[in-house]
Structure formats: structure tokens, C-alpha cells
C-alpha positions, 0 to 999 in steps of 0.5 A: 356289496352291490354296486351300481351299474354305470351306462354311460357310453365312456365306461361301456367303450372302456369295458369292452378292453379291460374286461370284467372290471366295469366297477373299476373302469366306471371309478376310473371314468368317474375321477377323469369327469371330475377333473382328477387324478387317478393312483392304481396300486396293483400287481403287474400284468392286470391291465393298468397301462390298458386302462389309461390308454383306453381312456385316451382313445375314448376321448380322442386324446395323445398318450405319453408313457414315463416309465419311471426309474432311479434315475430319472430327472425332472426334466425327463419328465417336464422338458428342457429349454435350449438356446438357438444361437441363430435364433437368439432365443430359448427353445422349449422341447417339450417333455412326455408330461404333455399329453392329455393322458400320462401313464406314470408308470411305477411312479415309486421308483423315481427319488423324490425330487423327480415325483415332485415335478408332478405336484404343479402339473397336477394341481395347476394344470401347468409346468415351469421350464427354465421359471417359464410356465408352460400349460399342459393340453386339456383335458389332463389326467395323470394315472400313477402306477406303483406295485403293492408288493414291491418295496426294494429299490422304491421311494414311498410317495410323499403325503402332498403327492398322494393328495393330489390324487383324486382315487387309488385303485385297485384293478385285481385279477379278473374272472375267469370267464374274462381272462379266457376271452382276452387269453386267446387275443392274437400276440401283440394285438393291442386292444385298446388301439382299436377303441372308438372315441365317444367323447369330443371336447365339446361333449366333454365340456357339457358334461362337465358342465352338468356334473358342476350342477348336480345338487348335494341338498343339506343333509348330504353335504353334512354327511360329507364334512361329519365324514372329512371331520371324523377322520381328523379327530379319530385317534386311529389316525395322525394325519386325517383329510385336508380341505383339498381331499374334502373337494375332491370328495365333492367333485367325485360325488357329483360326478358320480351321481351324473354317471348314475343318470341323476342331477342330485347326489345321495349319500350312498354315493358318499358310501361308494366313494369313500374309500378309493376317495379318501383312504390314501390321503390318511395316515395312521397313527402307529405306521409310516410305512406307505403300504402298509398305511393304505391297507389301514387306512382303508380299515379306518374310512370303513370304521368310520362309515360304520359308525357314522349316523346317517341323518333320516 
């Protein structure tokens, strides 16, 4: 399959640290213009928390990391209130939460009740500390890690979690001619410290602005819902896309047409999105388990694709 190539300055900058992955770095840019979140289930050592920080540095913004174990407690990850005496008040000491970018490093190792302090800061964008809603820097993005192969000693994230997320991917391992690049780079040299910002508020704000404008005419629009439908009546599937999945779907699509250098989308970039958009929010109808779901899920969105007329 060919893929489109991307130029825009962010995914060019971001190339340049983790090499050889362009296709990954421009759906990774492509869900933070459209204001989502990004899921990357991946062996260790590809580059995932290099991926977030460069993305970080691309926009000028802070980094936090959470590694992310059994026992971790939610305010760990959102803070704590502290009464001062003196002061006769609360003090909130924030958590690593706030941040532009947060690297929930093997988000699968923390019980549920943990996970589920990332559902509000995720989909409003705020955290309540002691019943006091606190909003997190803009712009926000939380990249989840988790290891495909490893089960022991991990919680499967639950399906109102994996919703949030705007794309899953995978970066894979890269070419040869990359890993002997990045092979011989000095010990401890990190390389996206080095990455310029290409990106200010301001810009950032105007190409968001642009992307809310780019057209999806009728028949592009219609081949976005016959695709969200087609996934609740299949019979593969016992949980198909919710309306908030839909949305995600359409925020991508127009970020991605914008990316591609157009103001209209096609349903080509439907094609393209389809699968790291939507195959984590499905869930078959014969396995629970979440590994295993995300490879069938990822047959199903294809299988629908497959036999999905496409309006001439």
C-alpha cells in the first residue's frame, strides 16, 4: 500500500529523531492537530517515549513521564491538596498530569481505579483534586504505552479508556539503513533534547483553525457514517463505534486532509484512518481479551473497508 507523504514542518522535525518511521510520526502529528489522544502498543526499545518527547519539543511544550505500576494511586497521577495552617487554606501540588505532553508509560500495569483518573483529563481537558476542578496546560495530549506481548501482571484497559483515544499504533522496528544511523549515536545522547520548536501557540492555533475548515462534501461524510454503522450491525462485532469514535474519526480526517496540503477531505483519507482510528474501539464478538481484540478488530475494520461500496 502506498502512503501519502506528509510535509509538514512538525512531522519533518519529528522524523528526523525517530528515523525511518515518517508514516508513524505523520499519524502520531495527525491525532495531536486534532486535539486527540494517541495509544502505542509496541514491543519495548522502539522509540515510543522518543516519539512523545519530540513531540513536546516541536511545540515548545513540558514533558512529564508516569511510569505507570500496580501500585500507583491516582493522586500520583492528578496531585493532592495540602492544608497550610498558616495559611489557613488547601494547597494544591500538582501531579505529573500537568504537563502539555504525558507519557503514560505502560498504562496497563496500574489497576483500574488508577486508569480511570485519566478518563477526565482526557475528554475535558481538567482534573478534580479534593472536588476542585483544576485545567491541565493547552495544548494537552496524553501518548499511552503498553506492551503487546506482555499479559503477566497487567490489567486490560477498559473500553470507555480506549475510547478516549483518538489512534492506536504501532511503531514496529525500523529499516536497516535507520538503525545503523541511530546505532552508532553517543551513549546517553538524547535525541529528541536537541529538536527545535517549529511550532508556537499562536501557529498551532491557526492550524487548528484551519483544519476545523477543511470540507467533507456529502459523499464523504456519508462514507464516514455507512463505515461507524456498518461496524454496529456486523455480526463479527459485539461492541461497534460509539458516536464519540464517529467524531474522532471526522476530527482526524480533516486534520489529516490539512497535513496532505488540502482544505477538502477525500475518502481516501477515510482509507488511511480507518484502521489506527477505529480498531481499538471495537470489540468482537467471541473474545474479551484485549490483545487479542485489537488484532480482530483490526480484520473487522478491514473487512468492512473491503466490502464498503464506495459512491462514484
Amino acid at each position: 500500500m502506498t502512503h501519502p507523504q506528509t510535509n509538514h514542518p512538525m512531522v519533518e522535525a519529528i522524523s528526523q529523531v525517530l528515523l525511518g518511521k515518517t508514516d508513524t510520526v505523520s499519524l502520531a502529528v495527525c491525532a495531536f492537530l486534532s486535539e486527540g489522544h494517541l495509544l502505542i502498543e509496541d514491543v519495548p526499545g522502539v522509540g515510543k517515549t522518543t516519539l512523545a518527547q519530540a513531540l513536546a519539543q516541536a511545540v515548545g511544550g513540558t514533558f512529564r513521564r508516569i511510569q505507570f505500576t500496580a501500585d500507583m494511586l491516582p493522586a500520583d497521577i492528578t496531585g493532592v491538596s495540602i492544608w497550610h495552617p498558616s495559611a489557613q487554606q488547601f494547597e494544591h501540588h500538582p501531579g505529573p498530569i500537568f504537563a502539555n505532553i504525558v507519557l503514560a508509560d505502560e498504562i496497563n500495569r496500574a489497576p483500574p481505579r488508577t486508569q480511570s483518573a485519566l478518563l477526565e483529563a482526557m475528554s475535558e481537558t481538567q482534573v478534580s483534586v479534593a472536588g476542585t476542578p483544576r485545567p491541565l496546560p493547552r495544548p494537552f495530549m496524553v501518548v499511552a504505552t503498553q506492551n503487546a506481548a506482555e499479559h503477566y501482571g497487567t490489567y486490560p484497559l477498559p473500553e470507555s479508556l480506549m475510547d478516549r483515544f483518538a489512534m492506536r499504533l504501532s511503531i514496529g522496528y525500523p529499516p536497516e539503513e535507520a538503525e545503523r544511523r541511530f546505532v552508532g549515536r553517543p551513549a546517553g545522547q538524547d535525541p529528541a533534547a536537541a529538536l527545535p520548536q517549529v511550532l508556537t501557540a499562536d501557529a498551532l492555533d491557526a492550524i487548528r483553525a484551519q483544519i476545523d475548515a477543511v470540507r467533507l462534501d456529502d459523499a464523504v461524510l456519508d462514507y464516514l457514517l455507512r463505515l461507524v454503522t456498518h461496524t454496529r450491525t456486523s455480526a463479527d462485532l459485539r461492541i461497534g463505534i460509539s458516536p464519540r469514535g464517529a467524531m474522532s474519526l471526522h476530527r482526524a480526517v480533516r486534520a489529516w486532509a490539512f497535513l496532505q496540503g488540502r482544505d477538502y477531505a477525500l475518502i481516501d483519507d477515510i482509507k488511511h484512518l480507518a484502521v489506527p482510528v477505529l480498531a481499538h474501539r471495537v470489540a468482537t464478538a467471541d473474545n474479551r481479551a484485549q490483545g487479542a481484540d485489537t488484532q480482530a478488530g483490526i480484520r473487522a475494520i478491514r473487512a468492512i473497508l473491503a466490502t464498503l461500496e464506495v459512491p462514484l
